[in-house]
C-alpha beads as a LAMMPS data file, in Angstrom:
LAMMPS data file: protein, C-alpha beads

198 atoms
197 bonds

1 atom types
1 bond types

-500.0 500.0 xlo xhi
-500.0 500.0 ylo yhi
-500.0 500.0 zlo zhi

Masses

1 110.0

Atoms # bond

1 1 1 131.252 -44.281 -402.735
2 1 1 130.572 -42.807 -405.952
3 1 1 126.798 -42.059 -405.712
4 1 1 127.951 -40.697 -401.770
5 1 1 130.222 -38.372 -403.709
6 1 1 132.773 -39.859 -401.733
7 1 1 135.360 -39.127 -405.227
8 1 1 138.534 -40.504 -403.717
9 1 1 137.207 -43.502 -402.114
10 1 1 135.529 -44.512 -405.398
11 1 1 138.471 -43.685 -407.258
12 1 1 140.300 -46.355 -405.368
13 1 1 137.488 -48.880 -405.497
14 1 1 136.971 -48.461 -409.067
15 1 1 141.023 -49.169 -409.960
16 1 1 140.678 -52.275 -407.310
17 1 1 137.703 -53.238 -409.316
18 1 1 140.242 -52.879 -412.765
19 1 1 143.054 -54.404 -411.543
20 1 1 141.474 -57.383 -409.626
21 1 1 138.734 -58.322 -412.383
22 1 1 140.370 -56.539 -415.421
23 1 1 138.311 -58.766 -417.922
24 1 1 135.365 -59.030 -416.244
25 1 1 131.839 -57.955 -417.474
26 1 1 131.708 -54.328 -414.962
27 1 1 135.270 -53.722 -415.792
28 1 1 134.159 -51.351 -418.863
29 1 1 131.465 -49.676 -416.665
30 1 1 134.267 -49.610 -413.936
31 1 1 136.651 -47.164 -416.415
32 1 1 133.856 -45.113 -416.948
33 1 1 132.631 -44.061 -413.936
34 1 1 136.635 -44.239 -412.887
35 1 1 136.738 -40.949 -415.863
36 1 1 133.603 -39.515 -413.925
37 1 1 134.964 -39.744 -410.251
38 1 1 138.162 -37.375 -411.382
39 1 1 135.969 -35.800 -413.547
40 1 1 133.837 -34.925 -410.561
41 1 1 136.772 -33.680 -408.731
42 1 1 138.082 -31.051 -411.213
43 1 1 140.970 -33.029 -412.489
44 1 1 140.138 -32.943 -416.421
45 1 1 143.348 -34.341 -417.857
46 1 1 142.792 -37.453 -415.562
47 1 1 139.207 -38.027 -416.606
48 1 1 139.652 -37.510 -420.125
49 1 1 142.740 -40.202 -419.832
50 1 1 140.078 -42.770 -417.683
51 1 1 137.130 -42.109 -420.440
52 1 1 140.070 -43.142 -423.381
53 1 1 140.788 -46.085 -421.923
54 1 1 136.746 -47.200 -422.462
55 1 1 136.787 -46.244 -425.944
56 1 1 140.662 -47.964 -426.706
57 1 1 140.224 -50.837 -424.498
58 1 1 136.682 -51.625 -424.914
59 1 1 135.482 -50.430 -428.156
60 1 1 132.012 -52.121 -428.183
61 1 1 131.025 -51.062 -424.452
62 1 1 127.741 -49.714 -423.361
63 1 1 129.436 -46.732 -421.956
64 1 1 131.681 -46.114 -424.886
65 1 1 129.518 -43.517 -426.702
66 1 1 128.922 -41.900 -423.332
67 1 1 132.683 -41.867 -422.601
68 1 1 132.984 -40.102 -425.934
69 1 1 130.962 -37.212 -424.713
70 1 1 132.227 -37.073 -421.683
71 1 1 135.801 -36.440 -423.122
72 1 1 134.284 -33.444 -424.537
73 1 1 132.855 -32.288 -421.257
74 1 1 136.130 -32.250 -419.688
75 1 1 137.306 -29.475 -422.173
76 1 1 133.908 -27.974 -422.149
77 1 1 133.974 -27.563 -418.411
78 1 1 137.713 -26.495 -418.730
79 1 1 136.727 -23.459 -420.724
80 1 1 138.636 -25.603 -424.018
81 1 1 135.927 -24.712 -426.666
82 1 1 137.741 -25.510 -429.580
83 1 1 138.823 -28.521 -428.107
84 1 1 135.417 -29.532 -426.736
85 1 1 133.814 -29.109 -429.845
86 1 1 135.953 -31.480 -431.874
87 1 1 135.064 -34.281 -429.230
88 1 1 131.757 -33.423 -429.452
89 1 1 131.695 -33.875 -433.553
90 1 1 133.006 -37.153 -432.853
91 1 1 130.107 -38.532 -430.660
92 1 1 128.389 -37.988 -433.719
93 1 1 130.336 -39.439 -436.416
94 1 1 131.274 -42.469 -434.669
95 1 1 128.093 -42.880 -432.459
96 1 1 125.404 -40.729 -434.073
97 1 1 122.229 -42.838 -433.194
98 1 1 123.563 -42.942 -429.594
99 1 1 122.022 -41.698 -426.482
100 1 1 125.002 -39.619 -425.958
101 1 1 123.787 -37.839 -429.797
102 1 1 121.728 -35.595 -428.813
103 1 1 123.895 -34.369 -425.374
104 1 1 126.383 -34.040 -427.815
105 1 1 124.350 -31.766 -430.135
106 1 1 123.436 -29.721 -427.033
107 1 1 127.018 -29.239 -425.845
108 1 1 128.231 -27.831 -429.727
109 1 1 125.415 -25.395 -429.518
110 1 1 126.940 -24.746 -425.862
111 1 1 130.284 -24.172 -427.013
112 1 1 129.031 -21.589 -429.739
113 1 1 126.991 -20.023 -427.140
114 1 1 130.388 -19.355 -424.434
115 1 1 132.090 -18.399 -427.600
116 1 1 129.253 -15.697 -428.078
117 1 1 128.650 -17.067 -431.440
118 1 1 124.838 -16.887 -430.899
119 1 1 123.964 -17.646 -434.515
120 1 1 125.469 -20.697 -435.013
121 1 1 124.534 -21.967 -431.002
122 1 1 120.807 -21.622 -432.323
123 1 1 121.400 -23.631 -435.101
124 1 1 122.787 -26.396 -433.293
125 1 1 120.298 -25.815 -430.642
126 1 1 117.651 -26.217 -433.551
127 1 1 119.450 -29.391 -434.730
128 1 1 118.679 -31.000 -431.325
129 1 1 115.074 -30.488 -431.564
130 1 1 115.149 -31.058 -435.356
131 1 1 117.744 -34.233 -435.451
132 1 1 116.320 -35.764 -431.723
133 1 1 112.953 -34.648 -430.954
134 1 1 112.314 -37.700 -428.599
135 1 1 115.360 -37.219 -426.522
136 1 1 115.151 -35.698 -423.543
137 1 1 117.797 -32.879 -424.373
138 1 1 115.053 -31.126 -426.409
139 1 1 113.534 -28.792 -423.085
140 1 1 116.942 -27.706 -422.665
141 1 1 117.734 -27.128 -426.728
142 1 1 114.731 -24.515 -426.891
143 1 1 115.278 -23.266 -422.993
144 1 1 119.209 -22.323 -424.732
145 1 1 117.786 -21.030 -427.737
146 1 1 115.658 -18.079 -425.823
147 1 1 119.218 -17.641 -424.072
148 1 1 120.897 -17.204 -427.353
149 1 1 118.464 -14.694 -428.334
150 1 1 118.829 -12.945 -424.777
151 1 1 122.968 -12.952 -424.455
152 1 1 122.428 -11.429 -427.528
153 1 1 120.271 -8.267 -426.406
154 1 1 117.352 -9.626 -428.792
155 1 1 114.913 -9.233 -425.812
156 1 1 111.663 -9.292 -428.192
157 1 1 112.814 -13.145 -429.964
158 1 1 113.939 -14.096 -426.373
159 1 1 110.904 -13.194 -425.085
160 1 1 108.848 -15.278 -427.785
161 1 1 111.350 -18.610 -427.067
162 1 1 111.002 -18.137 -422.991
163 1 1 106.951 -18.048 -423.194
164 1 1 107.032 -20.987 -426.108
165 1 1 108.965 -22.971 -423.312
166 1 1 106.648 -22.124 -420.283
167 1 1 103.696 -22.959 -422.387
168 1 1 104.799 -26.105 -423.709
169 1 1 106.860 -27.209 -420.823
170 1 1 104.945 -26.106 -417.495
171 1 1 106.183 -28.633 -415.334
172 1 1 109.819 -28.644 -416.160
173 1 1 113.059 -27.191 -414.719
174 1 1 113.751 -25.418 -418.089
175 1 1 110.315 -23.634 -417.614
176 1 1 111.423 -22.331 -414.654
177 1 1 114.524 -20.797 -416.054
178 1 1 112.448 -20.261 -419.107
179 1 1 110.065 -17.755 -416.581
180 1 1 112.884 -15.924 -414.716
181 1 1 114.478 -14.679 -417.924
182 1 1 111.260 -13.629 -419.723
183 1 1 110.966 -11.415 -416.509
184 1 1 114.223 -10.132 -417.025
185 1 1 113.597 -9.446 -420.869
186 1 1 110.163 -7.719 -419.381
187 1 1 112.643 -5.930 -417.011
188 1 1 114.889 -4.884 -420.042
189 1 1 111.955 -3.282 -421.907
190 1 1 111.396 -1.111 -418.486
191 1 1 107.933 -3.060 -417.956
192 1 1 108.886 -3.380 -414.191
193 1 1 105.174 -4.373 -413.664
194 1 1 105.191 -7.055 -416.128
195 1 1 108.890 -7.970 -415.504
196 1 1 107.426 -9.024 -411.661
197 1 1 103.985 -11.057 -413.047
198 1 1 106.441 -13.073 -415.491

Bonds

1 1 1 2
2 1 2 3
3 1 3 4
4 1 4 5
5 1 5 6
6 1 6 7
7 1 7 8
8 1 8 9
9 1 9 10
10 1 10 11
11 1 11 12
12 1 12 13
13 1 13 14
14 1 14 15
15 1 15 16
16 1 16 17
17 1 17 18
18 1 18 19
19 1 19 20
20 1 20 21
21 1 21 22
22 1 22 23
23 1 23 24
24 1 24 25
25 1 25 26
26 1 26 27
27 1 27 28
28 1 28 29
29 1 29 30
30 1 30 31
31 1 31 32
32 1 32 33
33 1 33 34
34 1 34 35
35 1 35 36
36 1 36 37
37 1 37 38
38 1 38 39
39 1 39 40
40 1 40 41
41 1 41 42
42 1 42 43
43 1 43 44
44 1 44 45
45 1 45 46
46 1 46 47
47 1 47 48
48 1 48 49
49 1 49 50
50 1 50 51
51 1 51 52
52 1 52 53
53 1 53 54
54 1 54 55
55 1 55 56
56 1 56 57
57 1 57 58
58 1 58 59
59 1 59 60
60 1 60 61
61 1 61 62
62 1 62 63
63 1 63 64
64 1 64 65
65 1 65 66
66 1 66 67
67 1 67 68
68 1 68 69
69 1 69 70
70 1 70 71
71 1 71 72
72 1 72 73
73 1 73 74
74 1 74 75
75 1 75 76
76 1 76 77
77 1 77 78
78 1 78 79
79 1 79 80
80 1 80 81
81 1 81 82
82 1 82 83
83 1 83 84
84 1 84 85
85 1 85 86
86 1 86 87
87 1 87 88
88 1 88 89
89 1 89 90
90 1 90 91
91 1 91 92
92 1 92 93
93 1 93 94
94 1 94 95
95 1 95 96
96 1 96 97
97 1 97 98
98 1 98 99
99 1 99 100
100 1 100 101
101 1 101 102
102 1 102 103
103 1 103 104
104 1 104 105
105 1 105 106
106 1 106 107
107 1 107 108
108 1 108 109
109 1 109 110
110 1 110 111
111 1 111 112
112 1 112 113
113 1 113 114
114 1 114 115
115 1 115 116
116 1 116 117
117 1 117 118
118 1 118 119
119 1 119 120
120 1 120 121
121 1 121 122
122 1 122 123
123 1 123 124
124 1 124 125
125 1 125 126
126 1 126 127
127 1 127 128
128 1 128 129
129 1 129 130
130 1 130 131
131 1 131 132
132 1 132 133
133 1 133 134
134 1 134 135
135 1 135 136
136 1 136 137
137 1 137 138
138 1 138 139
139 1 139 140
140 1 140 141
141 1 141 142
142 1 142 143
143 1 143 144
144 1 144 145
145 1 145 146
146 1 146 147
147 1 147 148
148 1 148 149
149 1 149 150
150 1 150 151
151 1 151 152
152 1 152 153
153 1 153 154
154 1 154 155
155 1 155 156
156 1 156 157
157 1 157 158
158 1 158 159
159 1 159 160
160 1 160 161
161 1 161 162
162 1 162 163
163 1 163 164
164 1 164 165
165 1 165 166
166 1 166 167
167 1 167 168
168 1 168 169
169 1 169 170
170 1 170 171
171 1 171 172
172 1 172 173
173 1 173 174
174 1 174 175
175 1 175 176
176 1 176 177
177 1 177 178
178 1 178 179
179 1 179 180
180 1 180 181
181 1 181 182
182 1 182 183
183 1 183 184
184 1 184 185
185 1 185 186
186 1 186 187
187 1 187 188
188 1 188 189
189 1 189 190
190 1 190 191
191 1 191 192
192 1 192 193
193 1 193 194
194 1 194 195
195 1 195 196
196 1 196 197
197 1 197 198
């Protein structure tokens, strides 16, 4: 139900899967991905309640770095910045050589970046590539900084990041996104002609 996107129907089999087998070894991964069906659905407070339970009731779990994150999501998503951000900083205190690190890294650079703090976004951004280089959050880190630069109005440095990412990063969906912005910072600097080849 859950991979269907069937929400409700996995919400129900995931709480029949908690109550029936509460100490069994998918009852951990069964809290989770109870946290991500409400998340799914919109309903924040729920999910963030769900993804607690994984990190109070089992501490050691697989999924309880990711369920750290994903408590920071929640008030990402929900526009909760400040909030987000603490949550975030907590992924990597308590689980910094985690998976979940470097997603984490990305998302405080995210929050900076809605907050239209720009400077600080690229220096988390930078920490990402700096901090995780083999993770795979490291396309979207230097994708994010070019978009720093461009929410900014600093077409020229935008420019630079957006053609550093196609180069480096032809085949990728960031390159992609990387390409339709340095045509619009070719569109900015009234080089319609160029703005179309980018």
């Amino acid at each position: 139900d859950y991979n269907g996107k069937a929400y409700p129907n996995a919400v129900l089999r995931f709480r029949e899967v908690l109550e029936r087998y509460p100490a069994s070894d998918s009852a951990d991964g069964a809290q989770f991905y109870l946290g991500r069906a409400y998340h799914q659905q919109g309903d924040f407070a729920q999910a963030r309640l769900e993804y607690r339970r994984v990190l109070d009731g089992y501490p050691g779990a697989p999924k309880a770095d990711d369920a750290q994150r994903e408590i920071g999501e929640t008030y990402f998503d929900a526009g909760d910045y400040a909030s987000a951000l603490s949550e975030f900083q907590k992924v990597l205190t308590t689980f910094p050589a985690s998976d979940s690190a470097a997603g984490a890294q990305l998302f405080l650079g995210r929050c900076h970046h809605e907050q239209a703090n720009y400077a600080q976004a690229r220096i988390e951004y930078g920490r990402v590539i700096s901090g995780y280089p083999s993770s795979g959050q490291v396309d979207a880190a230097r994708y994010w900084i070019g978009r720093a630069w461009y929410d900014e109005a600093n077409y020229g440095q935008a420019l630079t990041e957006f053609r550093q990412v196609v180069a480096s990063l032809p085949d990728r969906d960031s390159a992609d996104d990387a390409q339709y912005y340095a045509g619009r910072c070719q569109h900015q600097f009234g080089d319609f002609a160029q703005a179309r080849n980018e």
